[in-house]
C-alpha positions in Angstrom: 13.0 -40.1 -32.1 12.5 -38.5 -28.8 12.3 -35.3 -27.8 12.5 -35.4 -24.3 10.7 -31.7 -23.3 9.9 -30.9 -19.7 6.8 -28.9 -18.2 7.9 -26.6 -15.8 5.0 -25.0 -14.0 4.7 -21.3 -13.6 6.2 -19.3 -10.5 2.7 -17.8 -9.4 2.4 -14.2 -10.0 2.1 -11.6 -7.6 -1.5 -10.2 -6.8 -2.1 -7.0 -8.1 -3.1 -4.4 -5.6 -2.7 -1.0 -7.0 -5.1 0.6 -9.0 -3.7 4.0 -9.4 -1.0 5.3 -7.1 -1.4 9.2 -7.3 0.7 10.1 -3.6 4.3 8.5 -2.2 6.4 9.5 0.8 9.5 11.4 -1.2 12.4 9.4 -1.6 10.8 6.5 -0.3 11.5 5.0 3.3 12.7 2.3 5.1 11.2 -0.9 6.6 11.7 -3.5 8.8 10.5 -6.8 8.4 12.8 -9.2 10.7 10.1 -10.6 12.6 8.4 -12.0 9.8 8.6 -15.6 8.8 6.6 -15.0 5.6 7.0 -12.4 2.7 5.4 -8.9 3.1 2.7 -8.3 0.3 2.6 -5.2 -1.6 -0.3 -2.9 -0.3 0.7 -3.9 3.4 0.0 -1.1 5.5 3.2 0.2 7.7 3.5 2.4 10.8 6.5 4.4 12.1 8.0 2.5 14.7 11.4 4.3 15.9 13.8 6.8 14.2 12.9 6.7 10.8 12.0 2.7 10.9 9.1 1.5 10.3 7.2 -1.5 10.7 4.3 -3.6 9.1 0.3 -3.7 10.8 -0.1 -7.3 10.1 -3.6 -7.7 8.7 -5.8 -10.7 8.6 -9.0 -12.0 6.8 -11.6 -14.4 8.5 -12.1 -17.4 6.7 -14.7 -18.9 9.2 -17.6 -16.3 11.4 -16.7 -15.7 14.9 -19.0 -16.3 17.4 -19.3 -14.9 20.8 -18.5 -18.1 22.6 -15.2 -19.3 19.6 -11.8 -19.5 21.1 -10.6 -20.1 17.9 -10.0 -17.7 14.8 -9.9 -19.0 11.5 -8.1 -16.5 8.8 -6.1 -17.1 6.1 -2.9 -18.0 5.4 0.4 -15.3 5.3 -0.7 -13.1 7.9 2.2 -13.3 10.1 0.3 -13.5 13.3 2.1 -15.2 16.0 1.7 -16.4 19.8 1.9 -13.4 22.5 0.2 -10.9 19.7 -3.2 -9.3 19.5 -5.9 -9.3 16.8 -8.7 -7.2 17.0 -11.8 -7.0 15.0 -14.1 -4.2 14.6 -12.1 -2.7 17.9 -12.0 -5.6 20.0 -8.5 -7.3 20.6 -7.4 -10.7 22.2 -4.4 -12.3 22.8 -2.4 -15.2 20.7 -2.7 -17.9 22.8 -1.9 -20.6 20.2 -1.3 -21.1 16.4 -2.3 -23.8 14.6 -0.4 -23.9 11.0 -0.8 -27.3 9.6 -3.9 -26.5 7.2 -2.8 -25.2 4.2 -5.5 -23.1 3.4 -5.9 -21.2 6.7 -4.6 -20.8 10.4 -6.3 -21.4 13.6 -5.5 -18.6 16.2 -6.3 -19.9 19.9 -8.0 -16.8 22.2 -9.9 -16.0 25.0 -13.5 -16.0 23.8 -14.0 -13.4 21.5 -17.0 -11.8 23.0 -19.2 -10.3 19.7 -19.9 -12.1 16.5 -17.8 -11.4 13.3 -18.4 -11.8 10.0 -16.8 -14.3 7.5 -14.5 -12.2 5.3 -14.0 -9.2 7.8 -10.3 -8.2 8.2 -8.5 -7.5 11.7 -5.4 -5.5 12.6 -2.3 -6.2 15.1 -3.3 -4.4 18.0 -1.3 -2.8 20.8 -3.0 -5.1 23.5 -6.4 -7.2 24.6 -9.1 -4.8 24.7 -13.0 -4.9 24.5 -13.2 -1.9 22.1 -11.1 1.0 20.6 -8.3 -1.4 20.3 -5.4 0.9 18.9 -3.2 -0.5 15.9 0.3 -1.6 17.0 1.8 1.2 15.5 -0.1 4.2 14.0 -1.1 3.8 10.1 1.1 5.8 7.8 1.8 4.1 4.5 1.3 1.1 2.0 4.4 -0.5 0.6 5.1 -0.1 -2.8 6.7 -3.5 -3.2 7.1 -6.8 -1.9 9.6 -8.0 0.8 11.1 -10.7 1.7 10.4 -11.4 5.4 13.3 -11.4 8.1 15.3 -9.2 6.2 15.9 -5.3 7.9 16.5 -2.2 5.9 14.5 -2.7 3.1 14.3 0.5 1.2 11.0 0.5 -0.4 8.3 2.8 -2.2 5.7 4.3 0.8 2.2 5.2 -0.7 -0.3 7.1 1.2 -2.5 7.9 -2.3 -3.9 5.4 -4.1 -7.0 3.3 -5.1 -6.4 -0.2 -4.1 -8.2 -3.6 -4.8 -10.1 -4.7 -1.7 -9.8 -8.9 -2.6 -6.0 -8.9 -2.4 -5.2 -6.6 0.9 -5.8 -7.2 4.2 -6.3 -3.6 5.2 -8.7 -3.1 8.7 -12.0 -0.6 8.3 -10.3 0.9 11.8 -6.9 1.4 9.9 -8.5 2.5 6.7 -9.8 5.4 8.6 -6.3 6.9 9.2 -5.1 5.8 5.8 -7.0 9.4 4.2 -6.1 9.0 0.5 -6.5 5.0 0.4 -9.2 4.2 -1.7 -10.4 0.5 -1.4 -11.8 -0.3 -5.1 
């Protein structure tokens, strides 16, 4: 007798971000994630863009050190990142040269020479444009989202936090845009 069962594997779970969420935006808000290729994470941190619209800060986290002399940056994978963009690191921004995607487990950015060393696990920002320090975010740091989105969709209505404690491991959140993020604990 057979019983023919079948193994399916597990969807993976989402990461869990939020510690305690004590302060949201009122009635929520809306974002806009068309330029993104990838899924938006909960605990991504959001700016106002135009109207009442706002868009993500992609974040990133260094997989390999950065030396002064690297034209490449090594961070890991779902950041969004993409050619004509900045990143910026402890202030300093570059421009996107180049992406390469093909490892699974991380993706190579292409820049001018970075300039200053960086640490392996530090997390950059999406910045406004190349700069050798003070690099501003893209758009000024207002919120965390509540939920997960599904990238290139507009409109999404979502929870905005802008009080919580939140586990350092699973967001990609900047020290610079920490610092405007008040009541953002990172646990």
């Amino acid at each position: 007798m057979s019983w023919q069962n079948k193994f399916y594997d597990a969807p993976e779970p989402d990461k869990v971000v939020f510690e305690v969420v004590f302060s949201e935006k009122e009635g929520g808000g809306t974002v806009d994630v068309t330029e993104l290729d990838g899924d938006l994470p909960a605990g991504s941190v959001v700016g106002l863009a135009t109207g009442n619209i706002y868009k993500p800060i992609k974040g990133a986290t260094l997989v390999k050190a950065i030396g002064a002399e690297d034209t490449n940056i090594e961070i890991a994978k779902g950041s969004g990142f993409k050619q004509g963009e900045f990143i910026a690191f402890g202030g300093k921004a570059v421009a996107i040269t180049a992406i390469n995607s093909s490892d699974a487990s991380k993706d190579v950015l292409t820049t001018a020479a970075f300039g200053t060393t960086v640490a392996i696990g530090a997390k950059g920002y999406q910045a406004k444009s190349a700069k050798a320090s003070g690099a501003e975010a893209i758009y000024t740091p207002a919120y965390l989202t509540g939920n997960k989105l599904e990238g290139g969709t507009v409109n999404n209505f979502v929870r905005l936090v802008n009080g919580a404690s939140v586990r350092a491991v699973t967001t990609n959140i900047a020290p610079e845009i920490l610092a405007n993020l008040k009541s953002i604990n990172l646990v």
